[in-house]
Chimera marker file (.cmm) of the C-alpha trace (Angstrom):
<marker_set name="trace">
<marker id="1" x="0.590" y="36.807" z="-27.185" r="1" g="1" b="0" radius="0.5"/>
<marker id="2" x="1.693" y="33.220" z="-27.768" r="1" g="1" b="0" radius="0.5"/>
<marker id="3" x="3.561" y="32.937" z="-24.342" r="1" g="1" b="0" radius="0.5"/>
<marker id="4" x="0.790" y="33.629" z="-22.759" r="1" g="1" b="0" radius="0.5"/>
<marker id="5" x="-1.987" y="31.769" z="-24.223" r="1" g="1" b="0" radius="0.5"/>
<marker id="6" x="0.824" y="28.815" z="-24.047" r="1" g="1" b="0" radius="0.5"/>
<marker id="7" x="0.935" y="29.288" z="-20.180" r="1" g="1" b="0" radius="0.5"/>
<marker id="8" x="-2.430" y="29.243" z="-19.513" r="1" g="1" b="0" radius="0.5"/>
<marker id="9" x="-2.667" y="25.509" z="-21.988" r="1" g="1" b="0" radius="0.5"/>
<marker id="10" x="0.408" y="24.815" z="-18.978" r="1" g="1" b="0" radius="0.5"/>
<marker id="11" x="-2.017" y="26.161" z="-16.117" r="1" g="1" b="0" radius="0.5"/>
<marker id="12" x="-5.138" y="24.266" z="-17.634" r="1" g="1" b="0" radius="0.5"/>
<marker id="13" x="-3.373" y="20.791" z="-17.721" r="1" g="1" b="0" radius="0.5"/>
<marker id="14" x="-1.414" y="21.103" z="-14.985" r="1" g="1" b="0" radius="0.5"/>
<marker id="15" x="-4.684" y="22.053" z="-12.866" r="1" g="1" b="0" radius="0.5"/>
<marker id="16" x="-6.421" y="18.439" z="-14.772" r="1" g="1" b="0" radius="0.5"/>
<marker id="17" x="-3.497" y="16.641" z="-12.999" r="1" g="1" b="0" radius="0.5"/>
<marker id="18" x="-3.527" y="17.870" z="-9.640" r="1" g="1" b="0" radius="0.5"/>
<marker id="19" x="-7.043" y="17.351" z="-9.682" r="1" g="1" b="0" radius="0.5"/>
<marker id="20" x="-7.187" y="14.110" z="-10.775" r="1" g="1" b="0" radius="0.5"/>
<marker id="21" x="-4.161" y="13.281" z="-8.548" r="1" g="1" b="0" radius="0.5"/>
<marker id="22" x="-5.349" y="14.478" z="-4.839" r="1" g="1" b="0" radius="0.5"/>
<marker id="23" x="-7.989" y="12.018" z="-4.550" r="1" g="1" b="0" radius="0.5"/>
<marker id="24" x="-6.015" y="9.143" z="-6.073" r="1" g="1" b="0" radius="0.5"/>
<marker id="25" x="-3.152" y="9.217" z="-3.870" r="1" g="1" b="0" radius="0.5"/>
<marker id="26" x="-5.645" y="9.643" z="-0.926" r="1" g="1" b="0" radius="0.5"/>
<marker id="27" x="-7.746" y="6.267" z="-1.725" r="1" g="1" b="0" radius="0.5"/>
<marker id="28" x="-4.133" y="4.542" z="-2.646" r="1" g="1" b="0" radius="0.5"/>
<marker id="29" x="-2.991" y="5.676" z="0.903" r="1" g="1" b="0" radius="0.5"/>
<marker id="30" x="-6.475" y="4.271" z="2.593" r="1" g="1" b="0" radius="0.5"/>
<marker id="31" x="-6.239" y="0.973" z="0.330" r="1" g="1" b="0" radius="0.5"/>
<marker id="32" x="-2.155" y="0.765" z="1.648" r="1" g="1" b="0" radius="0.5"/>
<marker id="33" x="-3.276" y="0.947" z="5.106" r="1" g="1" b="0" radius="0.5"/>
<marker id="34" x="-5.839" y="-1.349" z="5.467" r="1" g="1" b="0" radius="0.5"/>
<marker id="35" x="-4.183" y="-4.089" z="3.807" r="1" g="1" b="0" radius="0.5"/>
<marker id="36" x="-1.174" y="-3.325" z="5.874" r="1" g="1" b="0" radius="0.5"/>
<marker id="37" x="-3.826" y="-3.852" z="9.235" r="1" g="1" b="0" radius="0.5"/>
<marker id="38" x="-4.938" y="-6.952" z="7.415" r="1" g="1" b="0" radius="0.5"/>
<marker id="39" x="-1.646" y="-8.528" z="7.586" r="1" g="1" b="0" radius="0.5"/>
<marker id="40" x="-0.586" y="-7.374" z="11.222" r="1" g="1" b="0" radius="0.5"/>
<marker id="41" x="-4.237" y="-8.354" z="12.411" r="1" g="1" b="0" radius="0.5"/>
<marker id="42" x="-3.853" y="-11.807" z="10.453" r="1" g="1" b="0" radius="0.5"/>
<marker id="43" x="-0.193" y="-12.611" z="12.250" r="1" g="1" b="0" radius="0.5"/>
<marker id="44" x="-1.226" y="-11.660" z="15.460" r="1" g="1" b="0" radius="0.5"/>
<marker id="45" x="-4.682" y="-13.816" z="15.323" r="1" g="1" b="0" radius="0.5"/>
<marker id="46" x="-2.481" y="-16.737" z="13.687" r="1" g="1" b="0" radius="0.5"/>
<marker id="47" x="0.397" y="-16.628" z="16.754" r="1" g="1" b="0" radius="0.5"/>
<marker id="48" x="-2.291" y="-16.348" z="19.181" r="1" g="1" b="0" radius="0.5"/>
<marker id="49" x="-4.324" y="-19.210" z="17.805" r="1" g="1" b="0" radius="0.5"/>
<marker id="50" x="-1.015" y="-21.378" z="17.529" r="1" g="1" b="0" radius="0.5"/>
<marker id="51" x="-0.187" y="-20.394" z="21.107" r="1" g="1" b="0" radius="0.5"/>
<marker id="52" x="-2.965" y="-21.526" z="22.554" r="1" g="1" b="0" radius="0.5"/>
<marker id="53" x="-2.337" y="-25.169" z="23.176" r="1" g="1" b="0" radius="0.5"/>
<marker id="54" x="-5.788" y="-25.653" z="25.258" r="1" g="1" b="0" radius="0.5"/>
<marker id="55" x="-7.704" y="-25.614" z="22.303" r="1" g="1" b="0" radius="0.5"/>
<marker id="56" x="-8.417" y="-28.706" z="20.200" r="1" g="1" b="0" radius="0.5"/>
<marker id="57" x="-9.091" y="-26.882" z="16.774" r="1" g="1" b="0" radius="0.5"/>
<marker id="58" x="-6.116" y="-24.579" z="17.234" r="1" g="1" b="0" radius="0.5"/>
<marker id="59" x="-3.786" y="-25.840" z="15.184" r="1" g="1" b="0" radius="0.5"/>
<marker id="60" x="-6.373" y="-26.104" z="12.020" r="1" g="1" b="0" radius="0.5"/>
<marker id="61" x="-7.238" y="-22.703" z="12.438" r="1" g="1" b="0" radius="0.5"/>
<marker id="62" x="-4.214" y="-21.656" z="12.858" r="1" g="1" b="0" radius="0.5"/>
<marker id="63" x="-2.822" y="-23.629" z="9.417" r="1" g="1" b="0" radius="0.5"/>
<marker id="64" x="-5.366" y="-21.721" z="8.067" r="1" g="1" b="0" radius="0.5"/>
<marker id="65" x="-4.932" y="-17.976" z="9.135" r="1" g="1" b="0" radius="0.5"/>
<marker id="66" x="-0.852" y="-19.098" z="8.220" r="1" g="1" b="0" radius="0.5"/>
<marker id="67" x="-2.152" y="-19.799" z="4.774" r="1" g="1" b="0" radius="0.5"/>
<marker id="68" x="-4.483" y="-16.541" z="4.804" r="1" g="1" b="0" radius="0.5"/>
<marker id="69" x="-1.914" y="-14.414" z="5.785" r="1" g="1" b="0" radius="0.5"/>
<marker id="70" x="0.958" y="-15.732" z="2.695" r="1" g="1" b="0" radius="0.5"/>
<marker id="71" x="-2.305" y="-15.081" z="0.565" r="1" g="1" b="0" radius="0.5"/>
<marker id="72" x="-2.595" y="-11.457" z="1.894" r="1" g="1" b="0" radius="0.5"/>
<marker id="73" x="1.155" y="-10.590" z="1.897" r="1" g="1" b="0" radius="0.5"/>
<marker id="74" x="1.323" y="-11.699" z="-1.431" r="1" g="1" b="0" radius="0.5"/>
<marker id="75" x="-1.523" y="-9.841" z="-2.894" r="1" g="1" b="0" radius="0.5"/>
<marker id="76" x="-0.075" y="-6.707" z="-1.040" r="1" g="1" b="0" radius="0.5"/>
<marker id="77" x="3.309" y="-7.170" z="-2.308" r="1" g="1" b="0" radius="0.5"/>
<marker id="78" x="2.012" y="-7.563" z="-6.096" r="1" g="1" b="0" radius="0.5"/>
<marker id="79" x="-0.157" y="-4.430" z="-5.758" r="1" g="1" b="0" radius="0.5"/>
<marker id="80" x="2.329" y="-2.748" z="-3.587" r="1" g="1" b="0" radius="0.5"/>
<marker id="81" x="-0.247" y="-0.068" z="-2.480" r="1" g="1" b="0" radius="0.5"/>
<marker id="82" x="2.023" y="2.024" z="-0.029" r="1" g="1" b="0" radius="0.5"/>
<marker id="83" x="4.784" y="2.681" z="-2.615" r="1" g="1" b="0" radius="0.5"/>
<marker id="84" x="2.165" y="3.714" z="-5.027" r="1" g="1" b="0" radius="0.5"/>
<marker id="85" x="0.754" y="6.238" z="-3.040" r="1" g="1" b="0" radius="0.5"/>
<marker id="86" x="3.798" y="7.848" z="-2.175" r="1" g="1" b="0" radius="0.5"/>
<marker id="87" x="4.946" y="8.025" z="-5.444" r="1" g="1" b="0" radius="0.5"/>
<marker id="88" x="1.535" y="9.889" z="-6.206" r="1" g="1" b="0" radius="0.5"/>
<marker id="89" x="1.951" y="12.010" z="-3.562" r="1" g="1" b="0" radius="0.5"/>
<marker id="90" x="5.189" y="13.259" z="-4.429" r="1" g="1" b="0" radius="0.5"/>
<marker id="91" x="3.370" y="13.853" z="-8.027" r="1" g="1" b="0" radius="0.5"/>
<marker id="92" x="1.168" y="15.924" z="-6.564" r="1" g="1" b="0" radius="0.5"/>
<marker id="93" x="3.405" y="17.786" z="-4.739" r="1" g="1" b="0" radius="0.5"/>
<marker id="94" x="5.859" y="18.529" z="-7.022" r="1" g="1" b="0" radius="0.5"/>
<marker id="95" x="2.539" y="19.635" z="-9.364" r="1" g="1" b="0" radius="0.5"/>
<marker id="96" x="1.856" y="21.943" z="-7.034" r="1" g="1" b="0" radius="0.5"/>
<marker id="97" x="5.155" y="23.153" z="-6.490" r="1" g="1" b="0" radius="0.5"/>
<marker id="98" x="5.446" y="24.088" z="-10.396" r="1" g="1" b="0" radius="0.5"/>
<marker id="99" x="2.045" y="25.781" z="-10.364" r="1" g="1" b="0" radius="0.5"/>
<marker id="100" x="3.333" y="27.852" z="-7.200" r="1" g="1" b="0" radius="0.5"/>
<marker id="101" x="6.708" y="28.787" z="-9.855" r="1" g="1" b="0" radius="0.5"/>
<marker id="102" x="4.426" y="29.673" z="-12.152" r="1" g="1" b="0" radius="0.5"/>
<marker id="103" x="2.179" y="31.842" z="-10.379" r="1" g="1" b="0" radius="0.5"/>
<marker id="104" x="5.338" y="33.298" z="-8.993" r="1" g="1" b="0" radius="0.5"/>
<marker id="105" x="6.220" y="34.119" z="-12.229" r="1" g="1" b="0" radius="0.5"/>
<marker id="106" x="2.950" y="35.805" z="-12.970" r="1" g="1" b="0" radius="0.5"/>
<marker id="107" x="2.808" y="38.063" z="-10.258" r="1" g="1" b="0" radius="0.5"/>
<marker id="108" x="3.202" y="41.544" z="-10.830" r="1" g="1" b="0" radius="0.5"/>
<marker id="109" x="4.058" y="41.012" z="-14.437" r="1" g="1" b="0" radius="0.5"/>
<marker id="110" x="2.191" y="42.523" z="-17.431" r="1" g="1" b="0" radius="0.5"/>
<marker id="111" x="0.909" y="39.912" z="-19.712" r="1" g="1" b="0" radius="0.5"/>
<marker id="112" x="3.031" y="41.246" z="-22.587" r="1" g="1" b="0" radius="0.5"/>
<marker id="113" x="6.220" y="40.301" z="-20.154" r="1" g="1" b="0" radius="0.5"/>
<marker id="114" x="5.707" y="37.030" z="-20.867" r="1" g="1" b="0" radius="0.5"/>
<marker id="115" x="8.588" y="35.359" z="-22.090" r="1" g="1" b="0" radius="0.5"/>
<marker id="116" x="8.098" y="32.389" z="-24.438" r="1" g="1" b="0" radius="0.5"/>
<marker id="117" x="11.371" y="30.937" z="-23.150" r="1" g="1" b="0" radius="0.5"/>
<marker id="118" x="10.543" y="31.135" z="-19.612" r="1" g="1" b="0" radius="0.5"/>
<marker id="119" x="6.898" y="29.720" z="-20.616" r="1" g="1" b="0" radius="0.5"/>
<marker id="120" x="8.662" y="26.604" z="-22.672" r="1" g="1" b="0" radius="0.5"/>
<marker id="121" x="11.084" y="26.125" z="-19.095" r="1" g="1" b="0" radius="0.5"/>
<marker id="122" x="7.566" y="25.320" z="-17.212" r="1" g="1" b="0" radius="0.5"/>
<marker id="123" x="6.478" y="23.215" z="-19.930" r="1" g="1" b="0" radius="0.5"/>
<marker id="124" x="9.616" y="21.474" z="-19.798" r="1" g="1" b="0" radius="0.5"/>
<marker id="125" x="9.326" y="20.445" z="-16.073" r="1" g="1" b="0" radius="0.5"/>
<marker id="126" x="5.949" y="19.615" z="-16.157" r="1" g="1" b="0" radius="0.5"/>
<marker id="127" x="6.611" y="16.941" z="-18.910" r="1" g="1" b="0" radius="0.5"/>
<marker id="128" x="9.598" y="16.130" z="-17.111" r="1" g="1" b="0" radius="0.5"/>
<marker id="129" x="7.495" y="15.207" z="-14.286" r="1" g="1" b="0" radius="0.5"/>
<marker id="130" x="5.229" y="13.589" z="-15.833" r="1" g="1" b="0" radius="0.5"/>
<marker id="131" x="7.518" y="11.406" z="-17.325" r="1" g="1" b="0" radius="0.5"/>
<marker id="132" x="8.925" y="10.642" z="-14.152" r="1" g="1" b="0" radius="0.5"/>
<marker id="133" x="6.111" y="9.676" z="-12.732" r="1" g="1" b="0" radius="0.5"/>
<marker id="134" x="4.835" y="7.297" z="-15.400" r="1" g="1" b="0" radius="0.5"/>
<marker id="135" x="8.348" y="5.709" z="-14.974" r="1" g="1" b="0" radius="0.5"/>
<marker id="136" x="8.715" y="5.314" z="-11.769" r="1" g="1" b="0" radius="0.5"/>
<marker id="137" x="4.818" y="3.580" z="-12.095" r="1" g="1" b="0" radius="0.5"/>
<marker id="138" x="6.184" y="1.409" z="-14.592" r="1" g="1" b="0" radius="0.5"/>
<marker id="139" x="9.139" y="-0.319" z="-12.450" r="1" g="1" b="0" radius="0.5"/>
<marker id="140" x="7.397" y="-0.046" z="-9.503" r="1" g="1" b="0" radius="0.5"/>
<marker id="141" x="4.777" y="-2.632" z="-11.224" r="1" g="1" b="0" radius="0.5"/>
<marker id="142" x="7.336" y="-4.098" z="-12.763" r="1" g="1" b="0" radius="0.5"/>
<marker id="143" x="9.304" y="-5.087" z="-9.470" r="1" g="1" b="0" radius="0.5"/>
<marker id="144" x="5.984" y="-5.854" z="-7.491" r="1" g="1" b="0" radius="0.5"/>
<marker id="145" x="5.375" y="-8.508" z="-9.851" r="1" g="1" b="0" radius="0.5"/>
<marker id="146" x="8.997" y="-10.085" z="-10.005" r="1" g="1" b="0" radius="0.5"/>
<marker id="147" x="8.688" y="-10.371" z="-6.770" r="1" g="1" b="0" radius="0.5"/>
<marker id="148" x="6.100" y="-11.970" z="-6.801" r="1" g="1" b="0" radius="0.5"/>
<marker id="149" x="7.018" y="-14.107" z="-9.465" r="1" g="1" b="0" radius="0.5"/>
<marker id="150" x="10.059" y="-15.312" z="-7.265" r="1" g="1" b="0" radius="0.5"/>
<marker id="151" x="8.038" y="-15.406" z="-3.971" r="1" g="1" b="0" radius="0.5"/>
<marker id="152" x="5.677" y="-18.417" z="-5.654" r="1" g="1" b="0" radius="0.5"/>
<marker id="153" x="8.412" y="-20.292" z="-7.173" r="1" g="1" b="0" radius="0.5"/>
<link id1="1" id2="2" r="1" g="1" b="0" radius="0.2"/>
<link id1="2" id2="3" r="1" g="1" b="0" radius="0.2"/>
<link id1="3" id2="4" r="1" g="1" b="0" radius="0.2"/>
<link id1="4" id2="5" r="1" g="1" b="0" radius="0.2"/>
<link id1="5" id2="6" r="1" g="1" b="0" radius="0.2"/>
<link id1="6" id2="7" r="1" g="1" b="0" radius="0.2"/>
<link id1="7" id2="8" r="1" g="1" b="0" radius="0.2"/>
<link id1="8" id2="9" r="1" g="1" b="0" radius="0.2"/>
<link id1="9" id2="10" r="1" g="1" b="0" radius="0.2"/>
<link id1="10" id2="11" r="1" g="1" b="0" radius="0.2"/>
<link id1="11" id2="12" r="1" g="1" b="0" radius="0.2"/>
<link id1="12" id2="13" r="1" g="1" b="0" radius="0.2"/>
<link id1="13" id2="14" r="1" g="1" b="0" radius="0.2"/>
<link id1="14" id2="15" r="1" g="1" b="0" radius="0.2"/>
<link id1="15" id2="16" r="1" g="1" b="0" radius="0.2"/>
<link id1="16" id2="17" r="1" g="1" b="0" radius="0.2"/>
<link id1="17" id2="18" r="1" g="1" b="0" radius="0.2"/>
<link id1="18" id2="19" r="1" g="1" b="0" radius="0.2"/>
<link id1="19" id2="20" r="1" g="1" b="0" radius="0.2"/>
<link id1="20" id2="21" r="1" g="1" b="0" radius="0.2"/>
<link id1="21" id2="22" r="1" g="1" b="0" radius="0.2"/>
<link id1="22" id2="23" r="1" g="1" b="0" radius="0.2"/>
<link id1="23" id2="24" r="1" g="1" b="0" radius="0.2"/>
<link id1="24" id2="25" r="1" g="1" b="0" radius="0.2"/>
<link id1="25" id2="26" r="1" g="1" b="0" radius="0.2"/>
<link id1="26" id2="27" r="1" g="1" b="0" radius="0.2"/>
<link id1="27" id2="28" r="1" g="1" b="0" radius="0.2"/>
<link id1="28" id2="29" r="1" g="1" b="0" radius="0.2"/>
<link id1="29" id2="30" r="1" g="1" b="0" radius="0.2"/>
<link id1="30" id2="31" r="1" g="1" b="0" radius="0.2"/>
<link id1="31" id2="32" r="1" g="1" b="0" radius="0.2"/>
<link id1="32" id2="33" r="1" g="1" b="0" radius="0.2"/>
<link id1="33" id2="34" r="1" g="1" b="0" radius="0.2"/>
<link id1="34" id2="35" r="1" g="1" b="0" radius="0.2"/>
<link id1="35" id2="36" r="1" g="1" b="0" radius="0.2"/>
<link id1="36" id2="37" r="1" g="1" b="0" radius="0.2"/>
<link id1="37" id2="38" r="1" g="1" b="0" radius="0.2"/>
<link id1="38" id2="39" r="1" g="1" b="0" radius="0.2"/>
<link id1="39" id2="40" r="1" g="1" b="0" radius="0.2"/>
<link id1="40" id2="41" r="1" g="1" b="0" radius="0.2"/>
<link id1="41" id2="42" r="1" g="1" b="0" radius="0.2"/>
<link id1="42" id2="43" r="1" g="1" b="0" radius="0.2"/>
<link id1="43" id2="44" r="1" g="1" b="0" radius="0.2"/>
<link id1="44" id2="45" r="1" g="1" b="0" radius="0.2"/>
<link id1="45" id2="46" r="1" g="1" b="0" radius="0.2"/>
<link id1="46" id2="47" r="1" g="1" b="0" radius="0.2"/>
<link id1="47" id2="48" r="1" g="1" b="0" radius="0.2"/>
<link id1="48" id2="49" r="1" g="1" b="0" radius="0.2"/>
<link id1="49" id2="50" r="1" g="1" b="0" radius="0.2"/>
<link id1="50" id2="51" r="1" g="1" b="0" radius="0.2"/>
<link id1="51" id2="52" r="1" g="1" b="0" radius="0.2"/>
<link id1="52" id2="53" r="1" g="1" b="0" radius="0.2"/>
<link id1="53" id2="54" r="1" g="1" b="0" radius="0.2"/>
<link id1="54" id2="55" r="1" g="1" b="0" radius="0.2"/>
<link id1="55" id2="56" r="1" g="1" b="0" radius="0.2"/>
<link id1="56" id2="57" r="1" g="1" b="0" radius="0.2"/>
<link id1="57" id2="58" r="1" g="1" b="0" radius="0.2"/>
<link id1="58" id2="59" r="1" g="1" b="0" radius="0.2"/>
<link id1="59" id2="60" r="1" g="1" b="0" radius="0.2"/>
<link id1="60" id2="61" r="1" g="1" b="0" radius="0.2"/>
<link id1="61" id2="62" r="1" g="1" b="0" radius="0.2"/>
<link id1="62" id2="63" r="1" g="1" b="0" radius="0.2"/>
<link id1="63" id2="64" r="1" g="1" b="0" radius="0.2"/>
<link id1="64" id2="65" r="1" g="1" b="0" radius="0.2"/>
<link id1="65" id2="66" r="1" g="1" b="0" radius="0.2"/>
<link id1="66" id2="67" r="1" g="1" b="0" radius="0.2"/>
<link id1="67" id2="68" r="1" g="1" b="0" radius="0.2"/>
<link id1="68" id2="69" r="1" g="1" b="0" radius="0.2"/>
<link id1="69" id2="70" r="1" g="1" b="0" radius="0.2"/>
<link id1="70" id2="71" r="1" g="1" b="0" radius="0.2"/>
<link id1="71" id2="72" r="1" g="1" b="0" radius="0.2"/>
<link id1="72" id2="73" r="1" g="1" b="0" radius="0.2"/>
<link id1="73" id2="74" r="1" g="1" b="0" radius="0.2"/>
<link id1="74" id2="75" r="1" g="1" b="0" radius="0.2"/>
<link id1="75" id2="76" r="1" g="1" b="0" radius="0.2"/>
<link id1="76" id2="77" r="1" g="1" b="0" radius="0.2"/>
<link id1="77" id2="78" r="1" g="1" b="0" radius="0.2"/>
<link id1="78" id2="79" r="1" g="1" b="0" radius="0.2"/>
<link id1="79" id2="80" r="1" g="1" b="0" radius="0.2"/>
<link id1="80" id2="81" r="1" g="1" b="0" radius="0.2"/>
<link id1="81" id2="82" r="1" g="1" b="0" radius="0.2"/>
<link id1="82" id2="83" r="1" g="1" b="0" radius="0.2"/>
<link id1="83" id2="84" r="1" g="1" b="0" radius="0.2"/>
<link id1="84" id2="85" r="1" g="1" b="0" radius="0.2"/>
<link id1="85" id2="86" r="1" g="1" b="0" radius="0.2"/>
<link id1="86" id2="87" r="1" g="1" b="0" radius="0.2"/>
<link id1="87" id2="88" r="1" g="1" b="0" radius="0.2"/>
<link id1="88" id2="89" r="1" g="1" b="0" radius="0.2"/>
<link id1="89" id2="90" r="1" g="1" b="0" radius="0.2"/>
<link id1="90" id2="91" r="1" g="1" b="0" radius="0.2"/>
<link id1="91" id2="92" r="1" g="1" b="0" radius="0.2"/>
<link id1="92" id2="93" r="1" g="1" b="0" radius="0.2"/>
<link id1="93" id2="94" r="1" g="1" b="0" radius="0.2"/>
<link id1="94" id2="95" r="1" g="1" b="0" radius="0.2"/>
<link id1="95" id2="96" r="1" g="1" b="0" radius="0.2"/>
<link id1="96" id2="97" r="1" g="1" b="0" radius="0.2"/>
<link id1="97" id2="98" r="1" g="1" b="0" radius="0.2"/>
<link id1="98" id2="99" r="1" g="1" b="0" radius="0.2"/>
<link id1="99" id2="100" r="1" g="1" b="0" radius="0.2"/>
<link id1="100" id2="101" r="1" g="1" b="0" radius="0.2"/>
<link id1="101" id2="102" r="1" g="1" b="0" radius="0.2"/>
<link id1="102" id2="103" r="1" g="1" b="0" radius="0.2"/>
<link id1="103" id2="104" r="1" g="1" b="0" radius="0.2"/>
<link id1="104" id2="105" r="1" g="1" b="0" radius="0.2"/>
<link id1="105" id2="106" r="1" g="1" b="0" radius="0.2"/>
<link id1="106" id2="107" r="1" g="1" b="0" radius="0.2"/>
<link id1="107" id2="108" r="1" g="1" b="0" radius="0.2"/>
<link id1="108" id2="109" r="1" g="1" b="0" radius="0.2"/>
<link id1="109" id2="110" r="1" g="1" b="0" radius="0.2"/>
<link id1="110" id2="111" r="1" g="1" b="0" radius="0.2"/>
<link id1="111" id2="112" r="1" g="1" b="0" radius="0.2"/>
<link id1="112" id2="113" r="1" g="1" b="0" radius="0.2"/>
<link id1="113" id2="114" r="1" g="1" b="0" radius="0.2"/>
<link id1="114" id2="115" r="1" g="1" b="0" radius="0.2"/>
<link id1="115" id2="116" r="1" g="1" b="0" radius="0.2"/>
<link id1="116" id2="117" r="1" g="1" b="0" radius="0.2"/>
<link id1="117" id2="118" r="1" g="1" b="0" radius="0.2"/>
<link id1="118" id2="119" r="1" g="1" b="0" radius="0.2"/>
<link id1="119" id2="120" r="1" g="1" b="0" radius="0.2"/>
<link id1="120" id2="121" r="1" g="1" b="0" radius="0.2"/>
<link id1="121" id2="122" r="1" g="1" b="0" radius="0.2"/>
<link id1="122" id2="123" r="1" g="1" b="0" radius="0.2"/>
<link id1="123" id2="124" r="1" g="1" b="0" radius="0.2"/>
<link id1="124" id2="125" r="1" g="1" b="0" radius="0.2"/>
<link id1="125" id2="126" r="1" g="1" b="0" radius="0.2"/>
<link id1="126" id2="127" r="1" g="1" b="0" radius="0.2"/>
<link id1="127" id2="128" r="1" g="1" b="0" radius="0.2"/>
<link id1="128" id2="129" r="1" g="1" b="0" radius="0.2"/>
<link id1="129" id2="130" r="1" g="1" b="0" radius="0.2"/>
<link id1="130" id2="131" r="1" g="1" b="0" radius="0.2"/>
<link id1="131" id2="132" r="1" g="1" b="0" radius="0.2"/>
<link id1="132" id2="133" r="1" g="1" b="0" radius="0.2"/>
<link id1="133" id2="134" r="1" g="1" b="0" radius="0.2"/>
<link id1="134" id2="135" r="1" g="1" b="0" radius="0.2"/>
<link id1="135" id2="136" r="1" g="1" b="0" radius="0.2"/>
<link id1="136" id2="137" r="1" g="1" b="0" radius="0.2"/>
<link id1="137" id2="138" r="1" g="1" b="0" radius="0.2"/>
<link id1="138" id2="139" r="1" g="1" b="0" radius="0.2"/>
<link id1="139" id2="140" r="1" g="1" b="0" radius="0.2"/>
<link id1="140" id2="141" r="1" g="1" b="0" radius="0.2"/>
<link id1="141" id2="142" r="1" g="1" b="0" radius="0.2"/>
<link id1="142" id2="143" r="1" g="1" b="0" radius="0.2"/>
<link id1="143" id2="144" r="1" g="1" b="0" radius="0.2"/>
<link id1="144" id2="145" r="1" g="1" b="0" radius="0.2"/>
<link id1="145" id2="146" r="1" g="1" b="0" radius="0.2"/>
<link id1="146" id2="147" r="1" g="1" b="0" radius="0.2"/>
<link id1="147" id2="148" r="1" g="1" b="0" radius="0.2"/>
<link id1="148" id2="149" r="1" g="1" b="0" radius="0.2"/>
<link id1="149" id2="150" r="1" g="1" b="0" radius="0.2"/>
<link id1="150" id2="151" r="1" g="1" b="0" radius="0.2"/>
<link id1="151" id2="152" r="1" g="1" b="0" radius="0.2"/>
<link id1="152" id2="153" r="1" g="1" b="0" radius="0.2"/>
</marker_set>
């Protein structure tokens, strides 16, 4: 009875998380992109502008977008957007992967065939994952804002 009231405390969380995950990596993904248009659209206004040699207030406007666009690369680079939603994408993948294992593992299996050993494997990966995750967040953050760091020195 305990493996299987400890496998569905494994389904419950692990449900939470891909829940909470989906839309995250989504908006991350929508947030990556449009910064990433920001910057082309900046550098392709800026050359134009500076190209244009007919046009008395080129080169002032063209300083500017230049100083616009350093501003934008370096806000994407500190919040570093695209790596972020990959990494929760692959979360939510993998997620998904171990709650495909364990419904695997539940099919066609009487609830007293439970094994407590084979329930504490699945709740080894999914804290294994999680871990991951959390760590690869942490030196992802941590490397957006060295570089950063040594960008503006």
């Amino acid at each position: 009875m305990e493996a299987i009231e400890k496998i569905k405390k494994i389904e419950t969380d692990l449900n939470e998380k891909i829940k909470s995950i989906r839309p995250k990596f989504v908006k991350t993904r929508l947030i990556a992109r449009t910064w990433k248009i920001i910057i082309i659209s900046l550098g392709i206004t800026t050359t134009i502008i500076l190209g244009i040699k007919d046009i008395s207030w080129g080169s002032t406007v063209g300083f500017i977008m230049s100083a616009l666009l350093t501003g934008a690369t370096a806000v994407e680079s500190l919040f570093n957007y695209a790596s972020k939603s990959v990494q929760e994408h692959e979360y939510y993948v993998k997620l998904t992967d171990l709650r495909q294992d364990i419904e695997f593992y539940k099919e066609g299996k009487a609830l007293e065939d439970y094994h407590l050993a084979d329930v504490q494997t699945f709740f080894d990966e999914f804290r294994k994952l999680r871990n991951e995750f959390h760590t690869f967040r942490v030196n992802t953050v941590k490397v957006s804002y060295e570089s950063t760091n040594v960008k503006s020195n």
